[in-house]
N, C-alpha and C positions, 0 to 999 in steps of 0.2 A: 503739738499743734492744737490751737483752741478749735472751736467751734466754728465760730465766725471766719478763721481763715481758713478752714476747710472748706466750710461754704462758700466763700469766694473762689478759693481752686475749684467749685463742681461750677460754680458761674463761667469762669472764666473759661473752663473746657466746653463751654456753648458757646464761646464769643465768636458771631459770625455767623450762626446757626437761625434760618427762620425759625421763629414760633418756638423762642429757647423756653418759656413757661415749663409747660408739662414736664419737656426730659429732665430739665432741674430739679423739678419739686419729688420727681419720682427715684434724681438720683440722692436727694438728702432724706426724703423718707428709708433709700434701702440703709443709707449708712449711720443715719440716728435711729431710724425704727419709727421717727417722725418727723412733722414738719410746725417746728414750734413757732409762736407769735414772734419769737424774734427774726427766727428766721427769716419767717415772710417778710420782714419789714427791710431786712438786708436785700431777699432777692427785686422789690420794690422799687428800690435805691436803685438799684444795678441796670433791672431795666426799664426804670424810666416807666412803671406803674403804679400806681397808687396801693396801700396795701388796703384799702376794699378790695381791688381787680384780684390780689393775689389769694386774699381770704376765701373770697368768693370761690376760686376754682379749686382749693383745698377743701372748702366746706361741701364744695358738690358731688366731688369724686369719693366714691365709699373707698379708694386705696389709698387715701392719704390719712392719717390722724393727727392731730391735731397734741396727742400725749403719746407717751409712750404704754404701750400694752404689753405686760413682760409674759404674755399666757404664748400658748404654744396656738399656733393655726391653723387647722385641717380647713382645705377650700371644698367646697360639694360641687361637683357642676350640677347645673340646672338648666344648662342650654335643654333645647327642645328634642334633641336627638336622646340625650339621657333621661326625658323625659317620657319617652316613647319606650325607652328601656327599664322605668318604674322605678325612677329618682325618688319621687314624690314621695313613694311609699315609704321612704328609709330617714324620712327627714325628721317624724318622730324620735325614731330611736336615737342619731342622732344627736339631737337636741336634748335628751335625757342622759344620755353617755358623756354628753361636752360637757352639762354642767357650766359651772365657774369659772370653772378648772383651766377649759380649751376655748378658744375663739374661733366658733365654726362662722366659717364666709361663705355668701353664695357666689361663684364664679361662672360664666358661661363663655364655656367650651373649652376645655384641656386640651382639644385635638385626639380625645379616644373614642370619636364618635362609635366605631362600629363593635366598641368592647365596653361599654359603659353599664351601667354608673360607674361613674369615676371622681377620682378624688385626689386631693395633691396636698402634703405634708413638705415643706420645704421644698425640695428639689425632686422630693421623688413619689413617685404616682402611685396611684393604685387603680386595677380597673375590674369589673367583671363584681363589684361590689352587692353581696345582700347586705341584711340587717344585719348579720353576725360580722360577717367580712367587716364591716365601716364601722363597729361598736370596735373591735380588735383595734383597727387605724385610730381612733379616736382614743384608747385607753395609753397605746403604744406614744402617741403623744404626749400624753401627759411629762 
């Protein structure tokens, strides 16, 4: 199956759907890793918007890209509760441990408010993070 008819099948399993934008561009991001200029121009076509409209909400959302990033991704939360719980502090280290190597994101809120800082590697979490803990999750990335 090419490209283009996969991305029709993620279109066409919104057909009918208000406000199909977003859940589309979010289901061809998870399944390419991104959301290419072709792309948009296909899902454009489909629904009947211009590809500025669709550029635009691809360029706006920090979860969409635009290429593909072949690095691995540890998310940091930064909501205000892990904040409280001395996120901030760990953001250095962090960003010294990520390196190149890792594509640290900032996310707000994993849902581990009352165990945090917290942080998320693919599917699985981590919480109760210091400096050492989240250099660990970040190397274990690589």
């Amino acid at each position: 199956m090419t490209a283009n008819e996969r991305i029709a099948e993620i279109i066409a399993d919104h057909t009918g759907r208000e406000g199909p934008l977003l859940p589309i561009l979010h289901d061809v991001q998870t399944e390419f890793g991104h959301v290419s200029p072709e792309a948009e121009g296909q899902i454009a076509l489909a629904l009947n918007l211009s590809r500025a409209e669709v550029h635009g909400v691809v360029s706006f959302y920090h979860d969409f890209r635009e290429a593909p990033d072949p690095r691995p991704c540890v998310e940091l939360c930064r909501a205000e509760a892990c904040q409280a719980r001395g996120v901030e502090a760990l953001v250095a280290a962090a960003e010294d441990a990520a390196g190149s190597r890792v594509r640290l994101a900032t996310v707000y809120c994993l849902g581990l408010c009352s165990v945090g800082p917290s942080a998320r590697v693919g599917e699985r979490l981590h919480a109760r993070l210091d400096a050492d803990k989240l250099v660990k999750v970040i190397e274990a990335a690589r």
